[in-house]
C-alpha positions as CSV (number, residue, x, y, z in Angstrom):
1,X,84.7,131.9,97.6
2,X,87.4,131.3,99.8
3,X,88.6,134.7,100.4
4,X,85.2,135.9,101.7
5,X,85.1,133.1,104.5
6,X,88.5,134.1,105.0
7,X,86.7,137.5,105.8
8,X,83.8,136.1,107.5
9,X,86.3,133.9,109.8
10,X,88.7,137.2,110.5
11,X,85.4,139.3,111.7
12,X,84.3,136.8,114.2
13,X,87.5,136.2,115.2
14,X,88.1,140.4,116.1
15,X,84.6,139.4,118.6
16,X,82.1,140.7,115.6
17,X,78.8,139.8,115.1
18,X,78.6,138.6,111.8
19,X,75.0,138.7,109.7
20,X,75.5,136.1,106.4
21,X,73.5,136.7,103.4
22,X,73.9,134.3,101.2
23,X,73.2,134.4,97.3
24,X,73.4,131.2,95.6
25,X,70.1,129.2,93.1
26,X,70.4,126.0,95.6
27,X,71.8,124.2,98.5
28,X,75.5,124.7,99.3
29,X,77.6,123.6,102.2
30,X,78.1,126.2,105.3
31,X,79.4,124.6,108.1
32,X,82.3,127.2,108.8
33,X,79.3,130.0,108.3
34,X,77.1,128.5,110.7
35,X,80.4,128.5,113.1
36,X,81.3,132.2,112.0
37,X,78.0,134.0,111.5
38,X,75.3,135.0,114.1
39,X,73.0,134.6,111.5
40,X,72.4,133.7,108.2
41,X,69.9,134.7,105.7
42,X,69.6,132.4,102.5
43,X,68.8,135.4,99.8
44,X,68.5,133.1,96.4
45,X,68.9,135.3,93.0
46,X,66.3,137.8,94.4
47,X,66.2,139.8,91.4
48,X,66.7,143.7,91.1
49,X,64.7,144.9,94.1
50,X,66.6,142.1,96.6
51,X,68.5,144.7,98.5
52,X,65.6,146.4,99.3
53,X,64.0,143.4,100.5
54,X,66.8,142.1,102.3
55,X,67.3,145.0,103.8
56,X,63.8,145.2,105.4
57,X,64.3,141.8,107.0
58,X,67.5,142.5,108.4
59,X,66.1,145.6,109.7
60,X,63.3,144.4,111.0
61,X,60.6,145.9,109.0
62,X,59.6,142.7,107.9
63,X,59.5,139.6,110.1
64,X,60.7,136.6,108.3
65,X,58.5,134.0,107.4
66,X,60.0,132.1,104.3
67,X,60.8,128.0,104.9
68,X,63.8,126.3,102.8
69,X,62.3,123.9,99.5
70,X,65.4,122.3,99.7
71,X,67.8,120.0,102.3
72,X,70.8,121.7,103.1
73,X,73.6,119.1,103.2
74,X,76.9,119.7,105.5
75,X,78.8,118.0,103.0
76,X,78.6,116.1,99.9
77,X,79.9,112.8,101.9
78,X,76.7,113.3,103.1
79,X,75.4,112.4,99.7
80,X,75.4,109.4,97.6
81,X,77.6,108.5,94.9
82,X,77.1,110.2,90.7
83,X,77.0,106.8,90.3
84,X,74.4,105.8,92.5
85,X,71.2,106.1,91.0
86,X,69.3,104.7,94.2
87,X,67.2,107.1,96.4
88,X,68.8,106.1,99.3
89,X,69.8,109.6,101.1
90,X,68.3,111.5,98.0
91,X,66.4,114.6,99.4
92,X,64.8,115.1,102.6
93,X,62.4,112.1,101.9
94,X,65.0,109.8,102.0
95,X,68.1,111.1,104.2
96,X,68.6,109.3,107.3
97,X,71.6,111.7,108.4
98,X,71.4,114.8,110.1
99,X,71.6,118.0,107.6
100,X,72.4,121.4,108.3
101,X,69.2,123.2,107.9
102,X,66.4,120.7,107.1
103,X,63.1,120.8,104.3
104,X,61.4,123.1,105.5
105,X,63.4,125.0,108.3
106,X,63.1,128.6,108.0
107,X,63.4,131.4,111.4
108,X,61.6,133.9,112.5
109,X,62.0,136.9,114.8
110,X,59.3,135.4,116.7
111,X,58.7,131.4,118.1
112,X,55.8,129.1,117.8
113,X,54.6,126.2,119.8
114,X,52.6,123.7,118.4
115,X,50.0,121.7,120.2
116,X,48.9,118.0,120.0
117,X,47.2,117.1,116.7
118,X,44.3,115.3,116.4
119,X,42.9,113.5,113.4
120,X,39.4,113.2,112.6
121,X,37.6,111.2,109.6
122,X,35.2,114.0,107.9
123,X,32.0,112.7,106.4
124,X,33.1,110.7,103.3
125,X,32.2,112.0,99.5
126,X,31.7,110.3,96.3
127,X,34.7,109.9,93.6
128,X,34.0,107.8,91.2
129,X,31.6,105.2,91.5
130,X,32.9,104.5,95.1
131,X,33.0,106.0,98.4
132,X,36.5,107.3,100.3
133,X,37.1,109.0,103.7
134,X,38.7,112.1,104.2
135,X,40.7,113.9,106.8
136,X,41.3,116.9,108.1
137,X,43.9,117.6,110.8
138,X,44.0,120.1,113.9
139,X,46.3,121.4,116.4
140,X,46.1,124.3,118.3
141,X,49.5,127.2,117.6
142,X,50.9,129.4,119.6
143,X,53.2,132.3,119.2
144,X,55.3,132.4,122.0
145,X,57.2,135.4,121.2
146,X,57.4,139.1,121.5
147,X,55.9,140.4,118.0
148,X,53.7,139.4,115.2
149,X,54.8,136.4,112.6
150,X,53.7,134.2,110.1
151,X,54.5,129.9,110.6
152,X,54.0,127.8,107.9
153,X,52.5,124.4,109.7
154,X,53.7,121.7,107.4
155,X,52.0,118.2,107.2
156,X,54.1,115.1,106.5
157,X,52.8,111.7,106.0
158,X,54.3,108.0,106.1
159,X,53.0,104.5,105.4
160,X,54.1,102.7,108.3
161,X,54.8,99.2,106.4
162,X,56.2,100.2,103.2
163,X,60.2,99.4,104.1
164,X,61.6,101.2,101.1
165,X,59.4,104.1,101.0
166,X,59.8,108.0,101.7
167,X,60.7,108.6,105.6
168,X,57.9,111.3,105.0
169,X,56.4,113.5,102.1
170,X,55.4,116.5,102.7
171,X,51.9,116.8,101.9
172,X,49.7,119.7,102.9
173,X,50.6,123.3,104.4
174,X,49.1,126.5,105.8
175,X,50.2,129.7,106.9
176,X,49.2,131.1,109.6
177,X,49.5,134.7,111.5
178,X,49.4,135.4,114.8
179,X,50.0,138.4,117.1
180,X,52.6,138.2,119.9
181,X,51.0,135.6,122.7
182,X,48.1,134.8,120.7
183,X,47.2,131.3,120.3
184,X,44.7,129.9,117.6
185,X,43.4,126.7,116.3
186,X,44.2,125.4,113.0
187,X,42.3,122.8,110.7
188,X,44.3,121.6,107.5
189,X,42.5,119.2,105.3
190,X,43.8,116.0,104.0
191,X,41.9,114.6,101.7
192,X,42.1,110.6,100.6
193,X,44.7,111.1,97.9
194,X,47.2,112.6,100.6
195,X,47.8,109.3,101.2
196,X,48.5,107.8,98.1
197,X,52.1,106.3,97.2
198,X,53.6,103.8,95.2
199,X,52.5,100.3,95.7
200,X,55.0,97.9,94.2
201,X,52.6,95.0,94.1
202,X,50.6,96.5,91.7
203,X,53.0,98.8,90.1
204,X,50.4,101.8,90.9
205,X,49.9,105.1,92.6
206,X,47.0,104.3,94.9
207,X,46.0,104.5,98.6
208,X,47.5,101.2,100.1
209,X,45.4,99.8,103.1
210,X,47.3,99.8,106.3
211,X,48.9,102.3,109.3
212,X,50.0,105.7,108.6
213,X,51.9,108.0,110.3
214,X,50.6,112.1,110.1
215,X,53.4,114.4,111.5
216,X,52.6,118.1,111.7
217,X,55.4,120.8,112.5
218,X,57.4,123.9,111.6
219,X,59.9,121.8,109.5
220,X,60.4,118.1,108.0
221,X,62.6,118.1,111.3
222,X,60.6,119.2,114.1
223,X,57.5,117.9,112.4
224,X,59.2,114.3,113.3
225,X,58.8,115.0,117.3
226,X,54.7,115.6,116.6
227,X,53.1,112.0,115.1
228,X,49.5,110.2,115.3
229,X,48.8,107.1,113.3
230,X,46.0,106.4,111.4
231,X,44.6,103.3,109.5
232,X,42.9,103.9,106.4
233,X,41.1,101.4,104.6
């Protein structure tokens, strides 16, 4: 509502440090939040015990760990027309702008660094009356920060050729804990069907032949900075 940003904007005027909690069922627009606010925490409809729960985060009884299932848009220019019933900039698979908080973005009161991934073909298995290869994905993760907290490494993949396709789907996570400095290998598996996408030729799901791109990161967005290609037959 208007006359709580009012609010909001008044406060950080007067030099206060403004916390946001913000209850809403799906993505809104915050620039002037994100200009107003030291911090906000995206709540959702989070049912009778929420304040409690909230409470323990902002606190700091609980360290944070939750990553957004949705693109957060700064503005519904950034979106295409009722009209338009085209994919072109429809979720996070197919946005080519720059959003406020991205798929999968979500803080904590601690950091992470992420290694460089390396893909390796595990032995293959029978499906079906044929034989496919499977994959499994490791990187090494860090937390870089001061006290324990859980990431969430998310694993995106891409067909490299397919010109109207996603940008990336999400396709595999983990979560992992770590103490404050420790670092640990992670293995995620990806199995044959990871790959899988629409093939317009055939007017099937399937595994196309060809070069893929596996990104691997705390977000759709940072994920993006992390890639290794891959050729699967």
């Amino acid at each position: 509502p208007k006359a709580q940003r009012q609010v909001i904007a008044m406060l950080h005027q007067a030099g206060k440090r403004v916390v946001f909690v913000n209850c809403s069922g799906c993505a809104i627009a915050m620039v002037p939040e994100t200009e107003n606010a030291e911090a906000i925490l995206q709540a959702w409809y989070p049912g009778e015990r929420g304040g409690e729960a909230v409470a323990k985060v902002l606190f700091g009884e609980v360290n944070p760990s939750g990553k957004l299932p949705v693109t957060f848009y700064k503005s519904v220019n950034d979106l295409p027309d009722f009209l338009d019933y085209t994919m072109k900039n429809r979720t996070y698979r197919y946005f080519k702008g720059e959003p406020l908080f991205p798929f999968g973005y979500g803080l904590s009161y601690t950091t992470f660094e992420y290694g460089k991934p390396t893909l390796m073909q595990v032995k293959s298995k029978k499906r079906g009356s044929g034989k496919t290869a499977d994959y499994k994905l490791m990187f090494s993760l860090q937390n870089t920060g001061k006290r324990e907290g859980t990431e969430v490494a998310q694993v995106y993949i891409k067909r490299v050729d397919d010109v109207d396709g996603p940008i990336k789907s999400l396709k595999a996570f983990k979560r992992v804990s770590l103490k404050a400095g420790e670092r640990q290998m992670v293995s995620i598996d990806l199995p044959r069907k990871s790959f899988e996408g629409w093939d317009a030729q055939t007017n099937t799901i399937r595994v196309v032949p060809g070069t893929y791109q596996v990104f691997v990161g705390g977000s759709s967005a940072d994920a993006a900075k992390t890639k290794i290609e891959v050729k699967v037959k």
